[in-house]
C-alpha positions as CSV (number, residue, x, y, z in Angstrom):
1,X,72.1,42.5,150.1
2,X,68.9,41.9,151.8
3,X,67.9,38.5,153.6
4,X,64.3,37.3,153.5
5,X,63.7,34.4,155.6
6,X,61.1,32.4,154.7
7,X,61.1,29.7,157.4
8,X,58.1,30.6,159.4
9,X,55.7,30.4,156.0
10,X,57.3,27.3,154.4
11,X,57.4,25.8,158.1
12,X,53.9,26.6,158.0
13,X,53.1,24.7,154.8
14,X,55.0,22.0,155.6
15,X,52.7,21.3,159.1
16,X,50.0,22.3,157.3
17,X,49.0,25.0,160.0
18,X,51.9,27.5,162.6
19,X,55.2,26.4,163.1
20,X,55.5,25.1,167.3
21,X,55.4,28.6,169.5
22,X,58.6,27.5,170.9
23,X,59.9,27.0,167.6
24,X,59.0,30.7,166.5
25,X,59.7,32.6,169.7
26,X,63.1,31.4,169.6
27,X,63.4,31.9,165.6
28,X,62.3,35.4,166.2
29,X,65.1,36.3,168.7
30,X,67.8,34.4,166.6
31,X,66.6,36.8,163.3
32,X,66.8,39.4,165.4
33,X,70.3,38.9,166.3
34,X,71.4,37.4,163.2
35,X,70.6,40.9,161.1
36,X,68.4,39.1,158.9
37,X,66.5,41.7,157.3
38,X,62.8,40.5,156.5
39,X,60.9,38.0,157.8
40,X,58.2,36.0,155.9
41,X,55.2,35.5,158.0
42,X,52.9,33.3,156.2
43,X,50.2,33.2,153.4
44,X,47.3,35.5,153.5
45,X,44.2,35.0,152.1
46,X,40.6,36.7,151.7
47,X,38.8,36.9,154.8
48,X,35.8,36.2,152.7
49,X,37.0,32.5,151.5
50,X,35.6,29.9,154.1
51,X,37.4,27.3,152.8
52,X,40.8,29.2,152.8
53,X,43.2,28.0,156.2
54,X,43.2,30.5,159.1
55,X,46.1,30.0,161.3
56,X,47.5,32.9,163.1
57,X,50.7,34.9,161.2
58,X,52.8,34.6,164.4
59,X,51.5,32.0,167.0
60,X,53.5,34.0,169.8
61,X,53.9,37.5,170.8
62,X,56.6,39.7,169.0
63,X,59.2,41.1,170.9
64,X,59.6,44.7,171.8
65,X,61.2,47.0,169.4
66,X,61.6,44.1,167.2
67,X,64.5,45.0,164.3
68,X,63.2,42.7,160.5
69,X,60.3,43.8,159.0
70,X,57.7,41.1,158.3
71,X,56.3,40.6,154.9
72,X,53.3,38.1,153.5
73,X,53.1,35.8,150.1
74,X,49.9,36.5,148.6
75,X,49.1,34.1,145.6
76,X,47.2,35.8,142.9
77,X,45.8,31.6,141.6
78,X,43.6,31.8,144.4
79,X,42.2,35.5,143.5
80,X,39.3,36.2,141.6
81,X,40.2,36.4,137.8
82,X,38.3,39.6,137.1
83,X,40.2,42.9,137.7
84,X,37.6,44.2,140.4
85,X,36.8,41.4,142.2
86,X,40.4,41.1,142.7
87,X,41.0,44.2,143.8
88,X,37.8,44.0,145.8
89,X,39.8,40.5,147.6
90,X,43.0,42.5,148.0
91,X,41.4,45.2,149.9
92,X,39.8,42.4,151.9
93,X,43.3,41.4,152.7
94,X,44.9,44.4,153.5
95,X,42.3,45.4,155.8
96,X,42.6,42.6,157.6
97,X,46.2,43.2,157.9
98,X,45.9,47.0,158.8
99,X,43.3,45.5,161.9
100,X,46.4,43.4,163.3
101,X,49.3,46.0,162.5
102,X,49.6,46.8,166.1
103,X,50.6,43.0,166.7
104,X,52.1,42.3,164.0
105,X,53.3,45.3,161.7
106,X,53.4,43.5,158.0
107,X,54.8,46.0,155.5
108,X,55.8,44.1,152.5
109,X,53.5,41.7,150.4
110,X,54.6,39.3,148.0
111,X,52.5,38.9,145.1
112,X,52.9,35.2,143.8
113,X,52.3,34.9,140.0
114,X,53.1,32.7,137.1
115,X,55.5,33.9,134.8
116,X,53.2,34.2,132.1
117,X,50.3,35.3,133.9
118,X,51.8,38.7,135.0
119,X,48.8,41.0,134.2
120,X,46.6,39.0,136.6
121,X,48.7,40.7,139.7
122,X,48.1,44.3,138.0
123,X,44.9,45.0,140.1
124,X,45.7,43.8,143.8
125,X,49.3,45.5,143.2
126,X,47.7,48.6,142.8
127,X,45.4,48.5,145.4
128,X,47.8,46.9,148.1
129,X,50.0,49.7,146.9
130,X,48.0,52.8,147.1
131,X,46.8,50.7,151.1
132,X,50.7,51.6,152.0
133,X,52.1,48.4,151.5
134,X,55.3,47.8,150.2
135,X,54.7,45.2,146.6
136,X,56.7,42.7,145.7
137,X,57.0,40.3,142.4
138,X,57.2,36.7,142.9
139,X,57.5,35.1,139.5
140,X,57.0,31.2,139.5
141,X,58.1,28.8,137.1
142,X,60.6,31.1,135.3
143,X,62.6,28.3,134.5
144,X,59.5,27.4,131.9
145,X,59.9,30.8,130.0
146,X,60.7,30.6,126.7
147,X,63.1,34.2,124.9
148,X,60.1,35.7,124.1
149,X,57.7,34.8,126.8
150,X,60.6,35.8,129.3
151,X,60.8,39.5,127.7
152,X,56.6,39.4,127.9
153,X,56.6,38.5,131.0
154,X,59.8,41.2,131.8
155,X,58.0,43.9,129.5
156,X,55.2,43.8,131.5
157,X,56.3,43.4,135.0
158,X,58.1,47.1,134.5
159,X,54.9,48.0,133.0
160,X,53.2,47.7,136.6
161,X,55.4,50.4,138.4
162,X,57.2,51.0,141.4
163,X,58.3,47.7,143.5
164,X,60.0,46.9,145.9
165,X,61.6,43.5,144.5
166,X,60.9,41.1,141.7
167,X,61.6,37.2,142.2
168,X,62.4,34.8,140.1
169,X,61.0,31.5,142.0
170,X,62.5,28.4,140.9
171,X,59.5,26.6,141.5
172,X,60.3,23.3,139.8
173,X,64.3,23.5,141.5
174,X,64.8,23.0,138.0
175,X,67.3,25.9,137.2
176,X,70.9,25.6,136.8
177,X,73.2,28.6,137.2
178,X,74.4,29.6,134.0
179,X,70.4,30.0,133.6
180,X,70.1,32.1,137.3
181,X,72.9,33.9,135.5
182,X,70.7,34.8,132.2
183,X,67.5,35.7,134.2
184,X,68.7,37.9,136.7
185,X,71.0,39.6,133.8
186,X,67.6,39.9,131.7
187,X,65.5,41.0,134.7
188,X,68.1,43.7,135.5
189,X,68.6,45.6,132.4
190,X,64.4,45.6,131.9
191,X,63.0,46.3,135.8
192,X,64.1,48.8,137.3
193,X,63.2,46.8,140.6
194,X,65.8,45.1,142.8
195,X,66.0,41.5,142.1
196,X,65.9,38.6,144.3
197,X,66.3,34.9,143.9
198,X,64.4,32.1,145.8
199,X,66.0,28.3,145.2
200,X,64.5,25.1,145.6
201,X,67.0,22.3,146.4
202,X,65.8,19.6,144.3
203,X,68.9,19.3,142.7
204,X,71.3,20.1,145.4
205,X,71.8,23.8,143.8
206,X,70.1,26.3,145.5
207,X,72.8,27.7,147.8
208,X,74.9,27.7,144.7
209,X,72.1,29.6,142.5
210,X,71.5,32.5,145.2
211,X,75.1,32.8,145.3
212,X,75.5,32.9,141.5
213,X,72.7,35.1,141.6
214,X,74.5,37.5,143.9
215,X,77.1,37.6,141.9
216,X,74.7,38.5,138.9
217,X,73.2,41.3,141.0
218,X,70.3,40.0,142.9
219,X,70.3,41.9,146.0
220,X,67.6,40.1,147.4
221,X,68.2,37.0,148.8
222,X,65.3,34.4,150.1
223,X,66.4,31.3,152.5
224,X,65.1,29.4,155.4
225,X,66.5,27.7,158.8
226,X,67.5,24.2,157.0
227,X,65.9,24.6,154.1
228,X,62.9,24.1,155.5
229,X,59.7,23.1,153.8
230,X,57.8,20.6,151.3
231,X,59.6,18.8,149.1
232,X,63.3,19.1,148.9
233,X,63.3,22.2,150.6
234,X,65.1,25.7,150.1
235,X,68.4,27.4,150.4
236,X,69.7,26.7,153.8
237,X,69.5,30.4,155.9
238,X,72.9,29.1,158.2
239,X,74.6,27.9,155.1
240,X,74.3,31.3,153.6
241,X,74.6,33.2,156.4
242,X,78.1,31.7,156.9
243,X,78.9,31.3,153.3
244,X,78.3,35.9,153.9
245,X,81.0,36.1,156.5
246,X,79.1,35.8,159.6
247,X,80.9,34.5,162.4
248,X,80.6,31.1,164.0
249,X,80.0,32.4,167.7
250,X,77.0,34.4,166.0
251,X,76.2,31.4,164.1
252,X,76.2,29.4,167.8
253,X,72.4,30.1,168.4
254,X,70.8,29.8,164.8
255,X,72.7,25.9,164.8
256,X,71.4,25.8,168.3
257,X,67.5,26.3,167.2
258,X,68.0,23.9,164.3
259,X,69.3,21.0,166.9
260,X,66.3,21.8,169.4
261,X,63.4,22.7,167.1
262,X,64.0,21.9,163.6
263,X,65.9,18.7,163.7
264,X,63.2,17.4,165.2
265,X,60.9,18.3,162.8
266,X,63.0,17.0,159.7
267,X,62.8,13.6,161.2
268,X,59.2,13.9,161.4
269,X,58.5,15.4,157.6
270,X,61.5,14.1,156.1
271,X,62.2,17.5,153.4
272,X,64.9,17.1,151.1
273,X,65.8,15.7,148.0
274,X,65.2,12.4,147.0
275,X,65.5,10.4,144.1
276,X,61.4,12.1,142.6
277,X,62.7,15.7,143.6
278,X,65.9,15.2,141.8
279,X,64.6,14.1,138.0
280,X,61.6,16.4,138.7
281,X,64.2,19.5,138.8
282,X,66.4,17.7,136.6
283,X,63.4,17.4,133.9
284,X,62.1,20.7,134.8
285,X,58.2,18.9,135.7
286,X,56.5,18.7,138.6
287,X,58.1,16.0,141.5
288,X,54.2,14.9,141.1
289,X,54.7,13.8,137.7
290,X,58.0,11.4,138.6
291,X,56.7,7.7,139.0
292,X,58.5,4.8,139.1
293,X,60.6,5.6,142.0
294,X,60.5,5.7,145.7
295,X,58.2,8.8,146.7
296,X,60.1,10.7,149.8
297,X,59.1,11.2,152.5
298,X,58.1,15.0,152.2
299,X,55.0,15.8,150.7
């Protein structure tokens, strides 16, 4: 099984910039200790887009002979529709992350696309690819996928080569888990990729559907420190961790970050699911689209 933690990006989008330095410096050493296998930076974007947020990856120094890798979410909506201007915008990218390799080695990109929009990730895949980057499949809204659009969308992500992982995002925190069942089944027998699974919690299932999912043969396995980011947030990393086997006195400092740093921050953005996030995923629309009730807090 391998554990991508995603806190330090959905942290990110949550403050709208970095997560606090003190915050990340004593993720980073927790990770580290924990065994958690990848850790999710941020979202990059091309240098040449002005209007695209700059913060820095990692807002404090790495530590020496640090032990996860570190991957990126690229998201192929914001690249340029035409094949060579997006691979023109990927190289952009990965030179930019080549530059700052010696700081902060990224070796895994995660190429965010819609379920029915696979082709569109062909070029930068390629490129990032043939750059020496590791490629991975992040496939929103798959709970939207109709039988025939699913084995499209299937059909043509094996059609795009070696990766490293293929995702199936439940974007809308929509699915349920006899469905997480069904798709990583169906992604299974036609990618020859591993598969991972990354829950939303709008419905109080996504610990449950990465489990399930597990047990379906996803070996990949996203989560973040609890459940952090917009809306109702993710599967909870210490919730998972424990629910592997891992044992309370390594537990000790993870639940010790989340009552110094991340507590804090909850107060102050207020994730999780309220009453919009829960018939958004329970109606499979955006939480944007529920009216009528009290908004939460999270944005």
């Amino acid at each position: 099984m391998t554990l991508l933690d995603c806190t330090l990006r959905t942290g990110g989008r949550l403050t709208g910039g970095s997560v606090p330095p003190a915050l990340a410096a004593d993720y980073l050493a927790v990770c580290a200790r924990l065994g958690i296998d990848v850790v999710e930076l941020g979202s990059v974007h091309d240098p040449a887009d002005r209007s695209a947020p700059r913060a820095a990856l990692l807002p404090v120094p790495l530590p020496e002979r640090y032990g996860p890798r570190f991957s990126v979410l690229l998201d192929t909506a914001e690249l340029p529709a035409a094949d060579a201007a997006a691979t023109a915008s990927a190289g952009r990218i990965a030179e930019e992350l080549a530059a700052g390799a010696a700081t902060v080695p990224v070796g895994l990109v995660r190429l965010a696309v819609r379920y029915d929009r696979v082709a569109r990730a062909a070029a930068p895949l390629h490129h990032l690819r043939e750059a020496g980057f590791g490629v991975c499949l992040f496939l929103t809204h798959i709970d939207l996928a109709s039988y025939p659009e699913l084995d499209r969308c299937l059909g043509e992500s094996a059609a795009l080569g070696p990766l490293d992982a293929v995702f199936l995002v439940d974007s809308l925190g929509s699915l349920r888990p006899e469905r997480v069942i069904e798709l990583v089944q169906s992604t299974r027998a036609a990618v020859s990729a591993p598969v991972g699974i990354h829950a939303h919690d709008n419905q109080g299932f996504a610990l449950h559907n990465t489990v399930v999912a597990g047990s379906a043969g996803a070996t990949w396995q996203d989560a973040a420190v609890h459940g952090i980011g917009p809306g109702a947030g993710l599967t909870r990393t210490e919730q998972l961790l424990a629910l592997l086997g891992a044992p309370p006195a390594d537990l000790a400092p993870l639940l010790a970050l989340i009552a110094t740093h991340v507590a804090p921050l909850k107060r102050r953005y207020g994730w999780g699911a309220g009453p919009r996030q829960v018939m958004a995923g329970l109606a499979r629309i955006p939480v944007t689209s529920v009216t009528g009730l009290e908004p939460n807090t999270a944005p």
